[in-house]
mmCIF file of the N, C-alpha and C atoms, coordinates in Angstrom:
data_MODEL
# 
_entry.id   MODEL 
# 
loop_
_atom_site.group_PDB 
_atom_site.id 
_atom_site.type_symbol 
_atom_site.label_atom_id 
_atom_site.label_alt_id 
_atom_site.label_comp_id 
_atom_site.label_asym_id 
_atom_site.label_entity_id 
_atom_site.label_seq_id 
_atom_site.pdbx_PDB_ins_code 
_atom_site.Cartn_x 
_atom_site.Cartn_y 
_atom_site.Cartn_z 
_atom_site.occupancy 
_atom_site.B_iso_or_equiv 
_atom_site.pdbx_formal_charge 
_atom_site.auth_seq_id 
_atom_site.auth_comp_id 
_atom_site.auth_asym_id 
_atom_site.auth_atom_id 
_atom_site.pdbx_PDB_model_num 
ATOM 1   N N  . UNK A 1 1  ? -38.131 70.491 -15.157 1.00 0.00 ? 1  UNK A N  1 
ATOM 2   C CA . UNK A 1 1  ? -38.427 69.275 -15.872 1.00 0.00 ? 1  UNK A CA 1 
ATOM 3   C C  . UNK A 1 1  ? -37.177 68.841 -16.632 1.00 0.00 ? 1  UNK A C  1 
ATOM 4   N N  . UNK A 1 2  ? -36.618 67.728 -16.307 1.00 0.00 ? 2  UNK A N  1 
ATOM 5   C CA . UNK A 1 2  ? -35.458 67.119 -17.277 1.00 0.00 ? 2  UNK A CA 1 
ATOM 6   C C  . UNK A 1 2  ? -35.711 66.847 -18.605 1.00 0.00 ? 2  UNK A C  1 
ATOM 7   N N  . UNK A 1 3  ? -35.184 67.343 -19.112 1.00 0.00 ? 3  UNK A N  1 
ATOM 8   C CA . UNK A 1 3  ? -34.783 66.588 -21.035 1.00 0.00 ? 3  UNK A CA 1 
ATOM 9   C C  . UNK A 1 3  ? -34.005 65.383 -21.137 1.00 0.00 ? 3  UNK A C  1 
ATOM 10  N N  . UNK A 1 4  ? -34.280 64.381 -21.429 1.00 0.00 ? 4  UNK A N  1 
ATOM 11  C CA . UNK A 1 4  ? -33.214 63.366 -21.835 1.00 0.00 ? 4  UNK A CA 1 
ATOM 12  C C  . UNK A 1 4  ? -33.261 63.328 -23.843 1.00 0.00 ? 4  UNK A C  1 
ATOM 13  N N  . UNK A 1 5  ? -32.289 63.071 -24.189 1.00 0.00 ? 5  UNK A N  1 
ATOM 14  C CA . UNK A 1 5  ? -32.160 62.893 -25.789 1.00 0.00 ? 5  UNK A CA 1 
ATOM 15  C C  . UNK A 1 5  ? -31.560 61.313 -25.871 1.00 0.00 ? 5  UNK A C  1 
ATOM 16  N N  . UNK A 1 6  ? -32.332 61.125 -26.925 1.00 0.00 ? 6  UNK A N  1 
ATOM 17  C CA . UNK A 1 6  ? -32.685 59.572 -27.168 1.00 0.00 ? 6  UNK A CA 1 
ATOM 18  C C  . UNK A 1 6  ? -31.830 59.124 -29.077 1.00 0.00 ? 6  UNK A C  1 
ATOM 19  N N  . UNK A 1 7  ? -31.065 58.493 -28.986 1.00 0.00 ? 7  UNK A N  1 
ATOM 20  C CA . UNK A 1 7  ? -30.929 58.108 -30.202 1.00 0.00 ? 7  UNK A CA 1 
ATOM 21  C C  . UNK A 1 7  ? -31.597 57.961 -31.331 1.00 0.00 ? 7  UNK A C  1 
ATOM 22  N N  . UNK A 1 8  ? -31.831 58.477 -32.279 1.00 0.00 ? 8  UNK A N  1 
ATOM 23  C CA . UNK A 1 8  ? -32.820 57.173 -33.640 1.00 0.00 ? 8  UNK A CA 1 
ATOM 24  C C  . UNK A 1 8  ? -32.067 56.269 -34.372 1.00 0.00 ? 8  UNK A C  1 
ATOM 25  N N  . UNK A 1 9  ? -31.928 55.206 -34.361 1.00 0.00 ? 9  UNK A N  1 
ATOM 26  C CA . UNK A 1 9  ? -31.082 54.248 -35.152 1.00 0.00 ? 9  UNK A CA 1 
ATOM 27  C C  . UNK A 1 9  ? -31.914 53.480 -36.335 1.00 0.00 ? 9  UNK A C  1 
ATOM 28  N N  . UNK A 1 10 ? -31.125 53.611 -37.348 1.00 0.00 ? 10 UNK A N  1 
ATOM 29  C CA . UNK A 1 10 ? -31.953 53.386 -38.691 1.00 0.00 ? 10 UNK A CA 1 
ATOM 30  C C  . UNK A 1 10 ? -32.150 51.868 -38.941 1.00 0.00 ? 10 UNK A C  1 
ATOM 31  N N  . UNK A 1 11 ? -33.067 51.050 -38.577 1.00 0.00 ? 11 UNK A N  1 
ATOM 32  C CA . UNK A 1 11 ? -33.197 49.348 -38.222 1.00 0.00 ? 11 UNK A CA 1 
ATOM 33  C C  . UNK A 1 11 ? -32.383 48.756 -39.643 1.00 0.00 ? 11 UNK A C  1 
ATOM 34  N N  . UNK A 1 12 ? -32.283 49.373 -40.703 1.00 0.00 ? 12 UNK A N  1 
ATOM 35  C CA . UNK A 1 12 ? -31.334 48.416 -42.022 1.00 0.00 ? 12 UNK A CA 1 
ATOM 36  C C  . UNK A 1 12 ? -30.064 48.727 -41.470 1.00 0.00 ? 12 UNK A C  1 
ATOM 37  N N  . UNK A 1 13 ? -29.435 50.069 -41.612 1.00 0.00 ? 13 UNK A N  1 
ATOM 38  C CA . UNK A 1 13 ? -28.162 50.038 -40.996 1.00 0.00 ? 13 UNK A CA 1 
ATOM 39  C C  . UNK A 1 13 ? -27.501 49.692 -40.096 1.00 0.00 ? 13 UNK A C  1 
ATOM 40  N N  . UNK A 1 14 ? -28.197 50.771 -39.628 1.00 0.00 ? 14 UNK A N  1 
ATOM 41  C CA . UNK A 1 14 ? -27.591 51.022 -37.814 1.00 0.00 ? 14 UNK A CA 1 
ATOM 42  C C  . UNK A 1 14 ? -27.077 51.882 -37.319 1.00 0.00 ? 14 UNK A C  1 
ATOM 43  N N  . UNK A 1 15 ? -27.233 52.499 -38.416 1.00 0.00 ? 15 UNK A N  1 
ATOM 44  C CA . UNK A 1 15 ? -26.772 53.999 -37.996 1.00 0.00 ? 15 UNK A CA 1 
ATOM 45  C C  . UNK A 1 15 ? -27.570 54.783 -37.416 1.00 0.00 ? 15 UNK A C  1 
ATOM 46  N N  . UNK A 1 16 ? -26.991 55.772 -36.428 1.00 0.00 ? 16 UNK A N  1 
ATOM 47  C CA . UNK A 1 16 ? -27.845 56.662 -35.715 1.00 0.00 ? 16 UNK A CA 1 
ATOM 48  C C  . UNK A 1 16 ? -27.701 58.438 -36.368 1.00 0.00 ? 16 UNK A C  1 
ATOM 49  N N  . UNK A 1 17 ? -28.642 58.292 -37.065 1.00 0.00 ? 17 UNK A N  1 
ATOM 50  C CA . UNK A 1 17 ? -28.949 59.891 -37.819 1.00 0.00 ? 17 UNK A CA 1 
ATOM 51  C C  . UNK A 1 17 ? -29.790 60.717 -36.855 1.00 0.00 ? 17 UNK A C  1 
ATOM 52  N N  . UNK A 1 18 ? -30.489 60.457 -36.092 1.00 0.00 ? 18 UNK A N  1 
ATOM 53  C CA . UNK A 1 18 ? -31.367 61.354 -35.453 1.00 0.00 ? 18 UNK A CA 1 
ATOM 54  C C  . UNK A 1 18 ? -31.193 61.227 -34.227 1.00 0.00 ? 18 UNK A C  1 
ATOM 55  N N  . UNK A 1 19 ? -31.580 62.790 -33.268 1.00 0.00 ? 19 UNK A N  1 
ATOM 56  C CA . UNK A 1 19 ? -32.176 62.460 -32.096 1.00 0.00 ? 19 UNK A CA 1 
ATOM 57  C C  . UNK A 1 19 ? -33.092 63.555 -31.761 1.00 0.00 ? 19 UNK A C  1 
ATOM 58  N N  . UNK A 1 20 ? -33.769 62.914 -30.734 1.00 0.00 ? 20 UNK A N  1 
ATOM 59  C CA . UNK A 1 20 ? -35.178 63.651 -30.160 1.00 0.00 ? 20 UNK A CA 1 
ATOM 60  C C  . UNK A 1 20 ? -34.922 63.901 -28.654 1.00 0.00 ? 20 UNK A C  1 
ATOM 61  N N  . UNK A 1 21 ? -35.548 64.673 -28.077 1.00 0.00 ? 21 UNK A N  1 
ATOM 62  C CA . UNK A 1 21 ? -35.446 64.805 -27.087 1.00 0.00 ? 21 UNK A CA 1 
ATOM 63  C C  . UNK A 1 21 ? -36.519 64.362 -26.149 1.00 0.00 ? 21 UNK A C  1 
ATOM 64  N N  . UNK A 1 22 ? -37.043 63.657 -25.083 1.00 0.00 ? 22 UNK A N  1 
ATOM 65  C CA . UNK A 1 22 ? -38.057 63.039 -24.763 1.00 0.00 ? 22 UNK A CA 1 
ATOM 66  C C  . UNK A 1 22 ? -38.140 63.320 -23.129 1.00 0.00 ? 22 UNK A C  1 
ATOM 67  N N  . UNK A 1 23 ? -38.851 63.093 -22.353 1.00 0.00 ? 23 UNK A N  1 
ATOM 68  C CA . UNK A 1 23 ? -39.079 63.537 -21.307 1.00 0.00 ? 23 UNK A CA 1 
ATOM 69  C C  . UNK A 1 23 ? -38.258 62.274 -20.169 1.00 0.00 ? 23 UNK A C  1 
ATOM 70  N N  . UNK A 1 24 ? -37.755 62.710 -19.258 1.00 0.00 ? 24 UNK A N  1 
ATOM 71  C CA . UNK A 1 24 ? -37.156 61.993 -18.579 1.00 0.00 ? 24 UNK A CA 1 
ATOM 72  C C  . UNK A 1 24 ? -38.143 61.164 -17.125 1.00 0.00 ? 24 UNK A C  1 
ATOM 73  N N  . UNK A 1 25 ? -39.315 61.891 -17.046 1.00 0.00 ? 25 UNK A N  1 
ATOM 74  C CA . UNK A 1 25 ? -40.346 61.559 -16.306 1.00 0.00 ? 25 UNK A CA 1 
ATOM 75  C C  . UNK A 1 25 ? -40.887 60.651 -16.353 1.00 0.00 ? 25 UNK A C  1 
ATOM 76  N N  . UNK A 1 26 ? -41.560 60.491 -17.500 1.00 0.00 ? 26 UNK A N  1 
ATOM 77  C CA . UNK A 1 26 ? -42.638 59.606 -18.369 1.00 0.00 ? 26 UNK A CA 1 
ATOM 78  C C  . UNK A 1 26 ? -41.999 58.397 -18.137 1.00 0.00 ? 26 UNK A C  1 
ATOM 79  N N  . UNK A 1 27 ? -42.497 57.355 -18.058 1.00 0.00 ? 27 UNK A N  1 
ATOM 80  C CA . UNK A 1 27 ? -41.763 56.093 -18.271 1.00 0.00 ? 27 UNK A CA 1 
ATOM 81  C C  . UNK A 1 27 ? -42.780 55.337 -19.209 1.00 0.00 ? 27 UNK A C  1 
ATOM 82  N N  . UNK A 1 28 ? -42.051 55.008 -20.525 1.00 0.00 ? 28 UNK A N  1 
ATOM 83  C CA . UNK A 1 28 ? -42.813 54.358 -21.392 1.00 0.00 ? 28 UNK A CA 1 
ATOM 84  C C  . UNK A 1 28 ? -42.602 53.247 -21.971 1.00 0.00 ? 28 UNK A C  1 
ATOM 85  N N  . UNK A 1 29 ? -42.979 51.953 -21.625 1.00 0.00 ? 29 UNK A N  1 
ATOM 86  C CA . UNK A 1 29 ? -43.103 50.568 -21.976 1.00 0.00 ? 29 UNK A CA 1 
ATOM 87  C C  . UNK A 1 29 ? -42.188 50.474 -23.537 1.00 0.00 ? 29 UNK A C  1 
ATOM 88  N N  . UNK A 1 30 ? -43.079 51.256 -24.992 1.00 0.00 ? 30 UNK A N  1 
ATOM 89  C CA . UNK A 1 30 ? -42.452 50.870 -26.312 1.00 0.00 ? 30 UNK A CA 1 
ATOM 90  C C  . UNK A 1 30 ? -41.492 52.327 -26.584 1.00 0.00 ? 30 UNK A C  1 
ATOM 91  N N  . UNK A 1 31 ? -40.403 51.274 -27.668 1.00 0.00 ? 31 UNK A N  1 
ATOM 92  C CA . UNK A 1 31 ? -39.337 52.488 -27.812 1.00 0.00 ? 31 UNK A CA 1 
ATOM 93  C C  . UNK A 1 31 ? -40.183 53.244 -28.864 1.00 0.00 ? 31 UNK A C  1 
ATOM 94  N N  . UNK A 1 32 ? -39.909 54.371 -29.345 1.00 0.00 ? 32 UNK A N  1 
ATOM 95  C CA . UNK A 1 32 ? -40.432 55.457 -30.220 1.00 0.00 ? 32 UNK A CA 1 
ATOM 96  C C  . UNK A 1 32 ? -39.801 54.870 -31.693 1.00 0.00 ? 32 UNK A C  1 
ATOM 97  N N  . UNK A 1 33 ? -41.040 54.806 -32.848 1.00 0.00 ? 33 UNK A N  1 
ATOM 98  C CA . UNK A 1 33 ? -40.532 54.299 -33.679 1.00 0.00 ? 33 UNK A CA 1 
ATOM 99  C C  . UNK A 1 33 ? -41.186 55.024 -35.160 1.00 0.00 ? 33 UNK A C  1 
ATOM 100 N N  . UNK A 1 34 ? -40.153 55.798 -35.668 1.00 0.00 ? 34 UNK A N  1 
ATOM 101 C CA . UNK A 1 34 ? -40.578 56.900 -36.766 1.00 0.00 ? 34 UNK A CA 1 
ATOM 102 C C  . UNK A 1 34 ? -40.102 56.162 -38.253 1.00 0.00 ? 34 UNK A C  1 
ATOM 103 N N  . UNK A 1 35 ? -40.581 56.634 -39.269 1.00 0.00 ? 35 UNK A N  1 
ATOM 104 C CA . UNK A 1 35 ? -39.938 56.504 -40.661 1.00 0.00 ? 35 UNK A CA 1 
ATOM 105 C C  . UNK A 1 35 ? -38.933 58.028 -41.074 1.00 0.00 ? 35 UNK A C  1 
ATOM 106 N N  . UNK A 1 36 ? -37.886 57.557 -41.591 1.00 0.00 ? 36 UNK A N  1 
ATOM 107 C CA . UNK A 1 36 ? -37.332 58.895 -41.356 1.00 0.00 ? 36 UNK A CA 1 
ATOM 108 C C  . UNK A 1 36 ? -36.176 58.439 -43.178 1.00 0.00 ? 36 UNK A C  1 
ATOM 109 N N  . UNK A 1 37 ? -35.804 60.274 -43.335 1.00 0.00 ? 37 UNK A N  1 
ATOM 110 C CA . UNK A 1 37 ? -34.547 59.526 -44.472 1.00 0.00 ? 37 UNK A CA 1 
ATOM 111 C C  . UNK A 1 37 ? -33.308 58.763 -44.161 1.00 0.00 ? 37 UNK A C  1 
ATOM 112 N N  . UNK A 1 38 ? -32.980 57.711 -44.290 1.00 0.00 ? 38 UNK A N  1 
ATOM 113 C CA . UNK A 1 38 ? -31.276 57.264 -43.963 1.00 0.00 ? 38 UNK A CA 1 
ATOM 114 C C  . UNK A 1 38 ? -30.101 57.866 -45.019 1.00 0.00 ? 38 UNK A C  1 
ATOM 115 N N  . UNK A 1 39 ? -29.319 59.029 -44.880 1.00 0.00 ? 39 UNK A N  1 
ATOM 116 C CA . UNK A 1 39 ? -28.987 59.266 -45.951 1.00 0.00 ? 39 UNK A CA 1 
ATOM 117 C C  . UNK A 1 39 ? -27.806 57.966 -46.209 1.00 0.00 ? 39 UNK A C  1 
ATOM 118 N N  . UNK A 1 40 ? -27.495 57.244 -45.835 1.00 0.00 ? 40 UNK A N  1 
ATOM 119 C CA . UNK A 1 40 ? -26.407 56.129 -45.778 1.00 0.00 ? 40 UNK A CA 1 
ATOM 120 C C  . UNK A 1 40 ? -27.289 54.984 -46.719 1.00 0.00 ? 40 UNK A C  1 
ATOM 121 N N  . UNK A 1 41 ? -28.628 54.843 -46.028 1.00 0.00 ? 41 UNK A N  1 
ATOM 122 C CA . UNK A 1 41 ? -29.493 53.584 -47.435 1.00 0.00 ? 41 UNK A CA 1 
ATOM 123 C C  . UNK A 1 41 ? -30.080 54.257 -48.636 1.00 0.00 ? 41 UNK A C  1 
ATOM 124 N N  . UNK A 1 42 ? -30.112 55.424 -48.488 1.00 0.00 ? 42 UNK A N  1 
ATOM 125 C CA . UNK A 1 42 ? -30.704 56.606 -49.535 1.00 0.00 ? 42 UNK A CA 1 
ATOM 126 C C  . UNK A 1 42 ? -31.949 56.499 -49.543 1.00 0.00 ? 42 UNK A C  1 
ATOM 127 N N  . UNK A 1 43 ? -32.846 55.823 -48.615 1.00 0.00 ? 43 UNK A N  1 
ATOM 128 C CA . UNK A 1 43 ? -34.436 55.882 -48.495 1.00 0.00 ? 43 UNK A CA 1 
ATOM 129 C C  . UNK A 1 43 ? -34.960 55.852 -47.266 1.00 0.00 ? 43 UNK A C  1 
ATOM 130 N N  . UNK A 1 44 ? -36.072 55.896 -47.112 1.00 0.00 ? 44 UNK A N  1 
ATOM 131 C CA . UNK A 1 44 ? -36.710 56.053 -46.173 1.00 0.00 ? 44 UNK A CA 1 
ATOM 132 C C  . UNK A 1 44 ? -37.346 54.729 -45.501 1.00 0.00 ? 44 UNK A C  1 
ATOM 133 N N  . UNK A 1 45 ? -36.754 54.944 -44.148 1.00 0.00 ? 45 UNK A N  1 
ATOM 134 C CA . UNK A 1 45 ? -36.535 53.190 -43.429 1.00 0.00 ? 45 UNK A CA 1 
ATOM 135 C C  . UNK A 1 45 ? -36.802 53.485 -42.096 1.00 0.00 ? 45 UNK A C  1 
ATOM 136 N N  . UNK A 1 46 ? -37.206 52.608 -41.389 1.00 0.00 ? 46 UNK A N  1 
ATOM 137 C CA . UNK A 1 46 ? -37.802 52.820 -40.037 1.00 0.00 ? 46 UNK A CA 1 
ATOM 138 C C  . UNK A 1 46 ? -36.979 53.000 -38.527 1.00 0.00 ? 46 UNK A C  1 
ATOM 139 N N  . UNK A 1 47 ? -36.995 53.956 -38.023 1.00 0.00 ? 47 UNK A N  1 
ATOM 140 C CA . UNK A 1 47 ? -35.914 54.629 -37.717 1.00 0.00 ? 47 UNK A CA 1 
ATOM 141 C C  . UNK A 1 47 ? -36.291 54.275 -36.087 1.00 0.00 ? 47 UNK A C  1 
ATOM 142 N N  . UNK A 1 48 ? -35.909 53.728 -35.182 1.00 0.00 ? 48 UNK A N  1 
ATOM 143 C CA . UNK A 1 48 ? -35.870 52.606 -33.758 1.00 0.00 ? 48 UNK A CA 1 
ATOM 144 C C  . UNK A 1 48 ? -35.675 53.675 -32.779 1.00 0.00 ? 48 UNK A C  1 
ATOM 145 N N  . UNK A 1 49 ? -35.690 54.298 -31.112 1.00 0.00 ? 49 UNK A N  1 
ATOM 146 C CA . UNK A 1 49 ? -35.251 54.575 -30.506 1.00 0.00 ? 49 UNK A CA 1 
ATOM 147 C C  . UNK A 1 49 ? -34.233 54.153 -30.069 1.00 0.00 ? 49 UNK A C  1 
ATOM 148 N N  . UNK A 1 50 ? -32.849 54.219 -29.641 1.00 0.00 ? 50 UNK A N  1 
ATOM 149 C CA . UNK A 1 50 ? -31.945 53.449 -28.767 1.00 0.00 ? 50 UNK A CA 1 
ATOM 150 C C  . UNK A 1 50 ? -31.354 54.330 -27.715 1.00 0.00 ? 50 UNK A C  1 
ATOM 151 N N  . UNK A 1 51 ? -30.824 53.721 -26.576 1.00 0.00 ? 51 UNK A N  1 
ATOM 152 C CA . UNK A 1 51 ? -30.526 54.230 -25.576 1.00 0.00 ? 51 UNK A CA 1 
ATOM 153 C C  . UNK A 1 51 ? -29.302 54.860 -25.637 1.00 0.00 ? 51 UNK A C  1 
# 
């Protein structure tokens, strides 16, 4: 089974603090969309999948 790893980009910044690893199989219509810390905005902001 393949792993692909997926960016998290923080939607105020734009910075990419996170990544996840997600299945390369699956094909899924919406990007993955978490609340996470930005340590760059110093709060907690909604954190986008990107490719």
């Amino acid at each position: 089974m393949a792993v692909k790893k997926a960016a998290l980009a923080c939607s105020v910044c734009g910075s990419r603090n996170y990544t996840k690893a997600v299945s390369a199989n699956k094909s899924h219509d919406k990007r993955l969309e978490v609340n996470k810390f930005c340590k760059y905005c110093n709060q907690y902001t909604l954190h986008k999948e990107t490719k």
